[in-house]
C-alpha positions as a printed NumPy array, in Angstrom:
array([[ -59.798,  -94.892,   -3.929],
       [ -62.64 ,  -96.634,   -6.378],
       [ -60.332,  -97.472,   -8.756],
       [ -57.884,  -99.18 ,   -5.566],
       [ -61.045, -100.809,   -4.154],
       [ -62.145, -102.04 ,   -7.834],
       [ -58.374, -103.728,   -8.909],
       [ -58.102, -105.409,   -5.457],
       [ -61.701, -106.13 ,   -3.876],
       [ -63.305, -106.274,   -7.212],
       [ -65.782, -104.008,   -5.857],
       [ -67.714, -101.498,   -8.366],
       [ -68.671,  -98.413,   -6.496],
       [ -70.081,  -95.133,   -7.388],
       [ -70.561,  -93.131,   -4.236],
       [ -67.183,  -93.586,   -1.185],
       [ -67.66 ,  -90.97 ,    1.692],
       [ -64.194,  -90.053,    3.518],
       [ -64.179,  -88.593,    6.498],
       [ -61.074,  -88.07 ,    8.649],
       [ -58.634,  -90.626,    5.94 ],
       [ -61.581,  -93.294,    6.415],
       [ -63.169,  -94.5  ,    3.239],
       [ -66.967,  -95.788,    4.091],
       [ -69.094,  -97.116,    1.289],
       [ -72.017,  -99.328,    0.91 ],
       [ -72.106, -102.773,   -0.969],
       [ -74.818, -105.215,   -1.601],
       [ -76.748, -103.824,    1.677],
       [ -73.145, -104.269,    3.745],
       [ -71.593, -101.296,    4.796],
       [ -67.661, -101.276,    4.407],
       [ -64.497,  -99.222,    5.821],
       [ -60.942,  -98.729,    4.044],
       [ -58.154,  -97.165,    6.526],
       [ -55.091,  -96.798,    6.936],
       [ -53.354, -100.12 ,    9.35 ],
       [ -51.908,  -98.092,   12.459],
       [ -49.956, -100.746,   14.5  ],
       [ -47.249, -102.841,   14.141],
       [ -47.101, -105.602,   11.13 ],
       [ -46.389, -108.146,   13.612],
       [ -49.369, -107.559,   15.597],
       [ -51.47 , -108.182,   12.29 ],
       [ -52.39 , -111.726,   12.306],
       [ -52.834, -111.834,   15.969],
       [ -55.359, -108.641,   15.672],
       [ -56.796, -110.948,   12.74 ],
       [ -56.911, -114.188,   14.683],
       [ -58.723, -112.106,   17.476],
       [ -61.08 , -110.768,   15.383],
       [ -62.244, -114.259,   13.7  ],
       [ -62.41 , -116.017,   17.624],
       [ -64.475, -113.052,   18.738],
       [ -67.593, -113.415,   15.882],
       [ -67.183, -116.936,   16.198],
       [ -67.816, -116.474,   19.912],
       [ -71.089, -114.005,   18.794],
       [ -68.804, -111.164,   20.215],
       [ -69.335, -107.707,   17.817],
       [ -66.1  , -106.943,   16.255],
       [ -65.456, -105.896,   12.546],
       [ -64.449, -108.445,    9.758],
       [ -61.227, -108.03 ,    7.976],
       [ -61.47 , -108.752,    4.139],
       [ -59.294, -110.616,    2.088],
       [ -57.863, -108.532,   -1.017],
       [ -57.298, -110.367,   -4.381],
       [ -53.603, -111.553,   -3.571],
       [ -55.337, -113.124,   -0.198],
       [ -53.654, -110.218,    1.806],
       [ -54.91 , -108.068,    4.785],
       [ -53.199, -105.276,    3.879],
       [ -53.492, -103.299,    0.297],
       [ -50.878, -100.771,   -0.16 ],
       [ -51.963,  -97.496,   -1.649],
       [ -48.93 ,  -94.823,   -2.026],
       [ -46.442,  -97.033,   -0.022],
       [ -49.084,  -96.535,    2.992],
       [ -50.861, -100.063,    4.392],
       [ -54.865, -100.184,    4.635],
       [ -57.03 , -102.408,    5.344],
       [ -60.751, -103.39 ,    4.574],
       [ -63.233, -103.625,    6.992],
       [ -66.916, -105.231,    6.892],
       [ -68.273, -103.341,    9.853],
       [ -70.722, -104.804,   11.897],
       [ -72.029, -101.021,   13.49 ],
       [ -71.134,  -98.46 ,   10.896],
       [ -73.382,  -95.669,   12.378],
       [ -72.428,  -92.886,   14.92 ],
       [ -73.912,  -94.401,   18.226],
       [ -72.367,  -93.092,   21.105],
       [ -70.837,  -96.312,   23.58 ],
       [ -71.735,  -96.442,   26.988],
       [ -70.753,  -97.75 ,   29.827],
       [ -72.665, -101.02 ,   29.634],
       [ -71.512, -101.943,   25.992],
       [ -68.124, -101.566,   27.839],
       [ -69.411, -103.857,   30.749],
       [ -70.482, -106.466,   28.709],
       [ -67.809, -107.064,   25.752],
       [ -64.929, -106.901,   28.693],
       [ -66.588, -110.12 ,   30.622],
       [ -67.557, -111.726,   27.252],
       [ -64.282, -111.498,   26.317],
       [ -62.408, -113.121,   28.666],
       [ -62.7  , -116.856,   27.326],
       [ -61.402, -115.618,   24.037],
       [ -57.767, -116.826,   22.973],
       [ -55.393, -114.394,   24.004],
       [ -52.09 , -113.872,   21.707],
       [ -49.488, -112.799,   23.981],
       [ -48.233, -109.767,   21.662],
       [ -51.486, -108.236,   22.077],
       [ -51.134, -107.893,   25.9  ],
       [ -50.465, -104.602,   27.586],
       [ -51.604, -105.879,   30.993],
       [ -48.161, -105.095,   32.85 ],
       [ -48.799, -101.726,   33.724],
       [ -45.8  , -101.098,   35.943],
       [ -43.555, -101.663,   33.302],
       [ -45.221,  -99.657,   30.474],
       [ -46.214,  -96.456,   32.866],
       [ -42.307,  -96.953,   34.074],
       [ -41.559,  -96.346,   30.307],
       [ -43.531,  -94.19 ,   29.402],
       [ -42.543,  -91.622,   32.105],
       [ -39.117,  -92.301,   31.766],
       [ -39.437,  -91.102,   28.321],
       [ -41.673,  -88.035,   29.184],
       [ -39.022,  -86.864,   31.929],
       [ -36.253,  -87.085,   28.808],
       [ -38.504,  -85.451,   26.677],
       [ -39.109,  -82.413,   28.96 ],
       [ -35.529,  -81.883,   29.847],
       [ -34.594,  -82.085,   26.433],
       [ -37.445,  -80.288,   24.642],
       [ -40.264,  -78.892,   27.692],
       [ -38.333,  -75.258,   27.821],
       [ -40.789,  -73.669,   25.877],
       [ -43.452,  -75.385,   27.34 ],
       [ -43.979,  -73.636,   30.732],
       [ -47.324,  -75.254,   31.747],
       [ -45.902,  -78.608,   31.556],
       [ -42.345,  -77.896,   33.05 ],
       [ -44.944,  -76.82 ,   36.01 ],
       [ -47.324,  -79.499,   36.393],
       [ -45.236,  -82.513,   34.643],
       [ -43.665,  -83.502,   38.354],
       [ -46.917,  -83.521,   40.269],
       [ -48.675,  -85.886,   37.579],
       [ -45.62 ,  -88.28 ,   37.164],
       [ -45.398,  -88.73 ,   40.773],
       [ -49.442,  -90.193,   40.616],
       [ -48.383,  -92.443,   38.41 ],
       [ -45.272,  -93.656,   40.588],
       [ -47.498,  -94.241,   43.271],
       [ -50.183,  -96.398,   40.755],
       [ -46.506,  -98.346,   39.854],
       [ -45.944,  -98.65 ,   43.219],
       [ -48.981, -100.17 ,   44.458],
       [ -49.627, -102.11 ,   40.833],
       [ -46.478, -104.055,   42.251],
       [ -47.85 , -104.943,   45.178],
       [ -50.386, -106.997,   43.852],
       [ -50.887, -111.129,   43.227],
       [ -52.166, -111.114,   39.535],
       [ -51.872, -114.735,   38.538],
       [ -55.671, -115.326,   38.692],
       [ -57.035, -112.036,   37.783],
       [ -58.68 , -112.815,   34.346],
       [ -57.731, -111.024,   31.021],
       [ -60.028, -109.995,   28.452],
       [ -60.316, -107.752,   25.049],
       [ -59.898, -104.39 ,   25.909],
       [ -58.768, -101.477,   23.835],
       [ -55.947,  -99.168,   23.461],
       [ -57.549,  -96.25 ,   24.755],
       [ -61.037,  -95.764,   25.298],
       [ -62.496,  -92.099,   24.82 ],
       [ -65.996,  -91.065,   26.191],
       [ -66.982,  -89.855,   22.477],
       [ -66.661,  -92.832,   20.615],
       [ -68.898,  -94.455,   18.53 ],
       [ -69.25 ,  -98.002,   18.582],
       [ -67.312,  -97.63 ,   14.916],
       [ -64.188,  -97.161,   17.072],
       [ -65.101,  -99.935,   19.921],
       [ -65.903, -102.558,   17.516],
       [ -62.355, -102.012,   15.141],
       [ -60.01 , -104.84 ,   15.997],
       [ -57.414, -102.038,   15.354],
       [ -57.967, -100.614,   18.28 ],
       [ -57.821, -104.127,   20.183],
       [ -55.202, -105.349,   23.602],
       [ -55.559, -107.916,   25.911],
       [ -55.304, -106.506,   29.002],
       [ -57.338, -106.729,   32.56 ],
       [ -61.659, -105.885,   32.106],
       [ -61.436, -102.767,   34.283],
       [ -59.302, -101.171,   31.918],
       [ -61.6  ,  -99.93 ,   29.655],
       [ -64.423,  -98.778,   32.182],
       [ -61.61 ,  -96.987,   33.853],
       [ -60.632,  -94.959,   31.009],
       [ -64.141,  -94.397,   30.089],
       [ -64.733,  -92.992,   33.716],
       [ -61.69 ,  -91.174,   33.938],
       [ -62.685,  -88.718,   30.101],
       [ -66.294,  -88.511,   31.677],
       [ -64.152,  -86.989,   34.933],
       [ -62.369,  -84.556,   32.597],
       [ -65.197,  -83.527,   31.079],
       [ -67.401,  -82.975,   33.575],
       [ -65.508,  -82.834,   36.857],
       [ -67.988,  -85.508,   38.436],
       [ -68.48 ,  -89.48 ,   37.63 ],
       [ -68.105,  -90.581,   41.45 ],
       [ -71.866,  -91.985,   41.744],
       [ -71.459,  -93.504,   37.945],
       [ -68.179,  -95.092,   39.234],
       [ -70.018,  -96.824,   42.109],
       [ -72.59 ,  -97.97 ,   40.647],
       [ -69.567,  -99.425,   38.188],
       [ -67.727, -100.881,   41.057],
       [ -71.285, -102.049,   43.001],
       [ -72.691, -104.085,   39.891],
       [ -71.1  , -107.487,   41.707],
       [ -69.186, -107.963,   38.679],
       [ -65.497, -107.482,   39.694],
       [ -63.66 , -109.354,   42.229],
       [ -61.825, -107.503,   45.568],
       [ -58.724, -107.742,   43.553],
       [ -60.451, -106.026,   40.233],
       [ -61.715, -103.301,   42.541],
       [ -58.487, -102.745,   43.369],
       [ -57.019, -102.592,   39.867],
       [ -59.639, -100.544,   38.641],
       [ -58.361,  -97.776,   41.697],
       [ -54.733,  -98.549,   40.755],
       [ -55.682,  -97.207,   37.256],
       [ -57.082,  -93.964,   38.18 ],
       [ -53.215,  -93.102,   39.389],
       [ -52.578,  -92.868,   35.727],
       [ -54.299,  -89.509,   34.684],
       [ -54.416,  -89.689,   31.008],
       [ -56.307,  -87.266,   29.864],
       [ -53.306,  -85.276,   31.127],
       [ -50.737,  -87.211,   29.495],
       [ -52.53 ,  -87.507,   25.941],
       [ -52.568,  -83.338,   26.205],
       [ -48.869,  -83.864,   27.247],
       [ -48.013,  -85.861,   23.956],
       [ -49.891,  -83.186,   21.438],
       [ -48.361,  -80.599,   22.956],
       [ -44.719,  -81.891,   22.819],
       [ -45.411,  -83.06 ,   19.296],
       [ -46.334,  -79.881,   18.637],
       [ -49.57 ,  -80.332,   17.62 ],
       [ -51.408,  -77.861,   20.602],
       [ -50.165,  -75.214,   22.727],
       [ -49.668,  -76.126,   26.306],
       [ -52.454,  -73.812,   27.642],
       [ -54.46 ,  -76.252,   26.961],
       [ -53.666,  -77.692,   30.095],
       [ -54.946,  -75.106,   32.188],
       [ -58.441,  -76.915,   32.152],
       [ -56.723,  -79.986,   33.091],
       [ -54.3  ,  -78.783,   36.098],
       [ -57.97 ,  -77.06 ,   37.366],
       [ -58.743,  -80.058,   37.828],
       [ -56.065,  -81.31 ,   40.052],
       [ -58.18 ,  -80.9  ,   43.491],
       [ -61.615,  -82.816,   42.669],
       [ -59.668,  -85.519,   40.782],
       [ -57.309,  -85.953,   44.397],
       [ -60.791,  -85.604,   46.302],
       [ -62.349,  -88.397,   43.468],
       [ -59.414,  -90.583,   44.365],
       [ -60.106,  -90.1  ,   48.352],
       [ -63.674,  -90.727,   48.109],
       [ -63.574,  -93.977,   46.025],
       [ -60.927,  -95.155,   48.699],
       [ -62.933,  -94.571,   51.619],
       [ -65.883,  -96.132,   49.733],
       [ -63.891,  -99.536,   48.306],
       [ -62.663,  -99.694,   52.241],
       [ -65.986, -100.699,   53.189],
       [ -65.665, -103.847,   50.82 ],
       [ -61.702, -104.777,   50.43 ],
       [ -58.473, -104.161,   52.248],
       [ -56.896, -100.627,   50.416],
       [ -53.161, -100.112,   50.815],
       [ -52.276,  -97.659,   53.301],
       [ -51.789,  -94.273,   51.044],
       [ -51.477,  -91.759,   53.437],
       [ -51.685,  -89.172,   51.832],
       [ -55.153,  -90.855,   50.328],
       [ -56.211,  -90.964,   54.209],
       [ -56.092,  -87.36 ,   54.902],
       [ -59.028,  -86.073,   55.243]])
């Protein structure tokens, strides 16, 4: 890669460290990070756009660079990267209040519509409509996931199902990421690859719901989430609605059908399947104290 970096950044380096197809190198006291472009070429200038309205706003986010033909993207073996000026470059864990604050910064920042992913009933409609096809077609083998597949696909009908019962118009949007994991450094929350548009609870949401799988218990972190008189009655509710989408089963789901685990790793996860249904009726008979829930009966069993 120094001889790629030299022809189109102009950039003399002796020492690049890769790690996991990411190129990091130091230059002039800046620290710098070559990688492959993961998401659609159409989505590029937007993510770009986003980027420059965010450190304009004094909102973190990484800086794309310019290569010598004034493009974002440098192909290197027919593959697209891009150049990043990173504003964190070390392995800092993110927490739940860097989360906290660059959703409600965020929200005043111009929002290009191809970046949204903020209708939820239509994408987790999609999404499972595709699973179902995929394990009729291909889940044989897989007996763990022929066996739980039906009982997490109906959580996220009901999260469809009460996602459409809800007046969005005035809910605010803000930056938000694709997926959030609890593990990442602030390397991954600051890339503008990994930025949407979507509603602020989205991210804390995720966050909350790897801490669950790993642990088993984020209830009290979750209400002191929910508590923080940050979120309007309707964000509390969004932020429950979200929980109906289990993803940490679903990203096991996709590995496994793409053949990159076995299903047993799913045993951990289906474990789970009691304390996750008793996090979901605890944080309902908690947010009942503060906003109208939709009657989930099965929720209301004690």
């Amino acid at each position: 890669m120094k001889n790629v970096l030299r022809y189109y950044y102009n950039l003399h380096l002796e020492d690049i460290h890769q790690n996991d197809g990411i190129y990091r190198f130091e230059w002039n006291g800046i620290h710098y990070a070559f990688l492959l472009y993961n998401r659609d070429l159409e989505e590029l200038e937007d993510l770009y756009n986003l980027s420059v309205n965010l450190i304009q706003s004094g909102i973190y986010s990484h800086q794309f660079v310019f290569n010598k033909d004034n493009q974002l993207i440098t192909y290197v073996n027919q593959k697209p990267y891009i150049l990043f000026q990173l504003y964190h470059y070390e392995k800092q864990m993110i927490t739940i209040e860097e989360i906290k604050q660059f959703s409600f910064l965020s929200t005043q920042i111009i929002q290009p519509e191809k970046l949204k992913r903020n209708n939820w009933a239509d994408l987790w409609s999609s999404k499972i409509d595709y699973f179902e096809y995929q394990v009729n077609q291909f889940g044989k083998k897989n007996s763990l996931i022929r066996e739980s597949f039906s009982y997490f696909s109906g959580l996220v009908e009901n999260g469809i199902s009460l996602f459409q019962t809800i007046e969005l118009d005035d809910i605010e949007l803000s930056v938000c990421h694709r997926r959030i994991k609890m593990n990442d450094t602030l390397f991954e929350f600051y890339n503008p690859l990994n930025f949407i548009i979507d509603y602020k609870v989205r991210d804390a949401c995720e966050y909350f719901k790897e801490k669950f799988k790993s642990n088993g218990d984020s209830l009290n972190e979750i209400i002191d989430y929910l508590t923080d008189k940050h979120l309007t009655g309707y964000e509390l509710l969004l932020f429950y609605i979200r929980l109906f989408y289990p993803s940490f089963y679903f990203d096991q789901y996709e590995h496994i059908i793409n053949n990159q685990k076995d299903d047993y790793v799913l045993k951990d996860t289906i474990s789970l399947v009691n304390q996750y249904e008793n996090l979901l009726k605890q944080l309902y008979r908690f947010l009942s104290q503060y906003i109208i829930m939709p009657d989930i009966e099965w929720i209301k069993k004690t």
